[in-house]
N, C-alpha and C positions, 0 to 999 in steps of 0.2 A: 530911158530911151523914149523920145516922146512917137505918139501912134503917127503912122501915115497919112495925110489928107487923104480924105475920100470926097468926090468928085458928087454934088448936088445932085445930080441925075443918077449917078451910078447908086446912092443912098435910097432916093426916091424907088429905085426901080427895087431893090433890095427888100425895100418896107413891102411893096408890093408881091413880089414873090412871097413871103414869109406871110405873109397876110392869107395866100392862096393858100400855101401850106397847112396853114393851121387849118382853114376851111377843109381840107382834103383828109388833114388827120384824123378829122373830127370824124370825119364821116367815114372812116375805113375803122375809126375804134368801134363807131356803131354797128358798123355789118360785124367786126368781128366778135363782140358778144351778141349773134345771132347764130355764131357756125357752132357746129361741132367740133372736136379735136380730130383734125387730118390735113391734107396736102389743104386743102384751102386755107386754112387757118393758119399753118406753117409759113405759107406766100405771102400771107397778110403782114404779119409780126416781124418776117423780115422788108418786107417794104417800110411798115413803121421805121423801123430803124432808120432806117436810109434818108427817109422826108424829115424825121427828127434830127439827123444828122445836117442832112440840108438845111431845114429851118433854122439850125441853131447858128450854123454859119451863114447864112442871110440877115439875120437876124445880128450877129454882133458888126457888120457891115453897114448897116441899116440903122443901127443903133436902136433897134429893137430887138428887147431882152425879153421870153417869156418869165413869166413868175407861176411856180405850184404854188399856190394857195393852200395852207395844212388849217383846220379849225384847231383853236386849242380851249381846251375851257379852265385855264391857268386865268387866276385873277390880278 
């Protein structure tokens, strides 16, 4: 079953969202290893989720795919 066209603009605008995304993730992973364990931390982790879930659907729209990066020291 071949994929759906997606629409130059609608891609465009996709990358951009997912682009903000990552910018926002970045910066609520950072507050969150500044809190303690409690309600804010709990608010935090589920927003993650939520933007991750969003990014990643922006992102295969978009035809931008994040990649985890693992170091390996295999030669």
């Amino acid at each position: 079953m071949p994929a759906p066209m997606v629409a130059d603009e609608v891609r465009q605008a996709c990358r951009i969202h997912a682009r903000l995304l990552d910018a926002f993730i970045s910066l609520t992973e950072q507050e969150l290893a500044e809190l303690a364990p409690g309600f804010a931390e709990e608010s935090l982790m589920e927003s993650l989720e939520k933007m991750r879930a969003a990014r990643k659907s922006y992102g295969a729209l978009g035809g931008v795919v994040a990649l985890e990066v693992v170091a390996s020291n295999a030669a």
